[in-house]
C-alpha positions as CSV (number, residue, x, y, z in Angstrom):
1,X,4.1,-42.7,47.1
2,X,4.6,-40.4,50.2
3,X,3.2,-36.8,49.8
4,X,5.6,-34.0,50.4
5,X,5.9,-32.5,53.7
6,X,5.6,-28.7,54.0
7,X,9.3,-28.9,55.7
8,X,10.3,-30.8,52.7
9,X,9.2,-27.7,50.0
10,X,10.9,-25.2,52.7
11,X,14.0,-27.5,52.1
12,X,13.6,-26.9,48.5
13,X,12.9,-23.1,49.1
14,X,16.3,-22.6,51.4
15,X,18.6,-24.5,48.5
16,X,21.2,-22.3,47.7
17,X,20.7,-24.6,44.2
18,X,16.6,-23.3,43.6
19,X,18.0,-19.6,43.8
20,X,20.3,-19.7,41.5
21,X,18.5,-21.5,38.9
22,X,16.0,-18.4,39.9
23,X,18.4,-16.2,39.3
24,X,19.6,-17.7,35.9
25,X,15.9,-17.9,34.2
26,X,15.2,-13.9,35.9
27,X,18.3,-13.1,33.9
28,X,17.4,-15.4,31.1
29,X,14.2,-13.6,30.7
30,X,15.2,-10.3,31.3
31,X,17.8,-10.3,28.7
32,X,14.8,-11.8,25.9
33,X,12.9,-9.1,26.2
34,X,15.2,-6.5,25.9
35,X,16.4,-8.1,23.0
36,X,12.9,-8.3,22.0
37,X,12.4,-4.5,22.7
38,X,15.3,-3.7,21.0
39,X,14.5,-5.2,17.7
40,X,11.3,-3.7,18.3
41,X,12.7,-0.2,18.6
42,X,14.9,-1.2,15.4
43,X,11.9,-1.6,13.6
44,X,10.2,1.3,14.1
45,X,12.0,3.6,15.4
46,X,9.7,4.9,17.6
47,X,9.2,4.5,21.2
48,X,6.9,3.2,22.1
49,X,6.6,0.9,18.9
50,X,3.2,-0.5,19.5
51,X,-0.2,1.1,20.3
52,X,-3.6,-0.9,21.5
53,X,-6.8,-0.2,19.9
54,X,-9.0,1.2,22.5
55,X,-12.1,2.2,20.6
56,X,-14.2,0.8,17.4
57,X,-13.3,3.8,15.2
58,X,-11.2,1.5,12.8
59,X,-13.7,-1.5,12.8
60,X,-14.3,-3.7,10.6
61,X,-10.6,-3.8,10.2
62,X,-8.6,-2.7,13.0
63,X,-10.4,-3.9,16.7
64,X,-10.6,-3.1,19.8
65,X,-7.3,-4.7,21.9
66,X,-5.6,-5.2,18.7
67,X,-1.7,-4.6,19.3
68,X,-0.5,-2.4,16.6
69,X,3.0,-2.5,15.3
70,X,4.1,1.0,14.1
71,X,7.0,2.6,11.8
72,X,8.1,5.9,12.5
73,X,8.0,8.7,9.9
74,X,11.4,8.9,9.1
75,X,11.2,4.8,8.1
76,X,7.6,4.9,6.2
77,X,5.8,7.5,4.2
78,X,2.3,7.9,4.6
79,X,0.3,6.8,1.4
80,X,-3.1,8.6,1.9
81,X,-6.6,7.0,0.8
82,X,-6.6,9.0,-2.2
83,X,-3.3,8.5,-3.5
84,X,-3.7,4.6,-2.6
85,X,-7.1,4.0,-5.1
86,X,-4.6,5.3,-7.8
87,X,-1.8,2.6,-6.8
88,X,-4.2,-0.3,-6.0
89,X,-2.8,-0.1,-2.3
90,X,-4.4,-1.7,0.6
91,X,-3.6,-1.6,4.1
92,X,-5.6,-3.3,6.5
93,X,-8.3,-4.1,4.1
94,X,-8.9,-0.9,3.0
95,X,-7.3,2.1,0.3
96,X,-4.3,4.0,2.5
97,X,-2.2,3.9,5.3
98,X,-3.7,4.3,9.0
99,X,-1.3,7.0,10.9
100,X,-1.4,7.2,14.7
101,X,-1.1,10.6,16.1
102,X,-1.7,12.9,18.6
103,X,-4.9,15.0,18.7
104,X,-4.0,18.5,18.5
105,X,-0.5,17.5,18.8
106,X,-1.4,16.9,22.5
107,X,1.1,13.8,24.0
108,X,-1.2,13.8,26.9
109,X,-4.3,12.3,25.4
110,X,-4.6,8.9,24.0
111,X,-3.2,8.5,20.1
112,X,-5.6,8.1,17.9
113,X,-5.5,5.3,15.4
114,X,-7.2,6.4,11.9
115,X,-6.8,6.4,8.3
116,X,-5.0,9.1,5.9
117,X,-7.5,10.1,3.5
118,X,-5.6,13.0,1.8
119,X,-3.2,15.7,2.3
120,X,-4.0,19.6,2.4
121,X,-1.9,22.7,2.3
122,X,-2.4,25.5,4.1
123,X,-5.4,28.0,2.6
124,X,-6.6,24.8,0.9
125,X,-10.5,23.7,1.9
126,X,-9.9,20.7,3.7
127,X,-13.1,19.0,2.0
128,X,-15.3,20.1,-0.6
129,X,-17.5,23.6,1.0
130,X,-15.6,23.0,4.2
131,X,-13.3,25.5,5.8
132,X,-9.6,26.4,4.8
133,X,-6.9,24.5,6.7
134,X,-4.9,26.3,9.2
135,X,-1.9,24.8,7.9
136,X,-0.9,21.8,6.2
137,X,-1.8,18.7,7.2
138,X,-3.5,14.9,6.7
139,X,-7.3,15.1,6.9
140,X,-7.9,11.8,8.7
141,X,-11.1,9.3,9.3
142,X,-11.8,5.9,11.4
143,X,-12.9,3.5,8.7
144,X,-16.1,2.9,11.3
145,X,-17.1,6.9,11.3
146,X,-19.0,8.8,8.8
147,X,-17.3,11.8,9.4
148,X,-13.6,13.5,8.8
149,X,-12.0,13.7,12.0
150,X,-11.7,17.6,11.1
151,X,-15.6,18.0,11.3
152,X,-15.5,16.4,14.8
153,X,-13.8,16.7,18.3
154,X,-10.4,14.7,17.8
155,X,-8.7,17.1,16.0
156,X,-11.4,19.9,14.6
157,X,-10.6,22.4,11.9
158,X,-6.9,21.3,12.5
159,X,-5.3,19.0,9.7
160,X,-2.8,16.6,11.5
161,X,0.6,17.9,10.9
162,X,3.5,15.8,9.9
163,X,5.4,16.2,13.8
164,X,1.8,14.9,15.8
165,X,2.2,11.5,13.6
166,X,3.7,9.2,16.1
167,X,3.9,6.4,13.4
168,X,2.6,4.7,10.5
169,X,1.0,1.1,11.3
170,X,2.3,-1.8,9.8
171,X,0.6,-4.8,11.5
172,X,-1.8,-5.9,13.8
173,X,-1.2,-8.5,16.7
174,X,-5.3,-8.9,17.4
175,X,-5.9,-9.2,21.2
176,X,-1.9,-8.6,22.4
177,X,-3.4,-5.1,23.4
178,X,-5.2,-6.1,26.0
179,X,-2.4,-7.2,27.8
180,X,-0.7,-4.1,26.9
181,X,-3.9,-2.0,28.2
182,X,-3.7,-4.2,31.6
183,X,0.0,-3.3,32.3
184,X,-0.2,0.3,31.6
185,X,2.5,0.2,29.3
């Protein structure tokens, strides 16, 4: 067997037959993903519909360069921690629904991904001695940190308010958000 030729891959290069078939699998694969994207969007109604965990906040049960899957607020309630022990309700291994919001309501800082522990109106302490919320709001926790995100940095003395929730996770793709991290998407 003969090996090929650099003139004879040119030849295959310059066929007016290689781009087309180019052209049909670019087109091919541009139309499955935004197929893909838009029975993503469907979903969740949310754009974008998937987050990456960055940090190890939500470890054991949520890691870091998991791909999460969200729903939007108008297409899933939150169930907070405290409701869930009631109801026997679990999500991702644990009582209550993780929420992904913005800190402060701030779209220009990473979303954080952490659990709903409870809900508090305005006036109300937002734990037990602490200091009276703002405004109403879900007083939130990584499943990894010993304290309320309230009592800390990410959003301090300032419940998370219903319009900073970006979405409410549904599943985890462990890994896929890696990739996502890489591409800046």
């Amino acid at each position: 067997m003969e090996p090929r030729s650099s003139r004879g891959l040119a030849a295959i290069f310059m066929s007016k037959d290689f781009w087309i078939e180019l052209a049909k699998d670019l087109a091919f694969t541009a139309g499955f993903v935004l197929v893909l994207v838009g029975l993503l969007y469907a979903y969740s109604g949310v754009w974008p519909p998937m987050v990456a965990v960055e940090g190890h906040s939500m470890l054991p049960n949520l890691k870091p360069d998991d791909l999460i899957i969200m729903q939007s607020l108008d297409r899933a309630s939150v169930t907070t921690y405290n409701e869930a022990v009631d109801r026997g309700y679990k999500a991702f291994n644990d009582f209550g629904d993780v929420i992904v919001f913005k800190p402060m309501g701030d779209s220009t800082v990473t979303p954080v991904i952490h659990r709903a522990m409870y809900y508090v109106e305005e006036g109300q302490p937002m734990w037990t001695g602490g200091p009276p919320a703002p405004h109403s709001g879900y007083i939130t926790q990584g499943d990894n940190n010993y304290l309320y995100d309230q009592s800390s940095p990410i959003s301090q003395n300032q419940p998370v308010k219903k319009e900073w929730v970006l979405g409410v996770s549904q599943f985890r793709i462990p890994y896929l958000g890696k990739l996502r991290t890489l591409l800046g998407v």
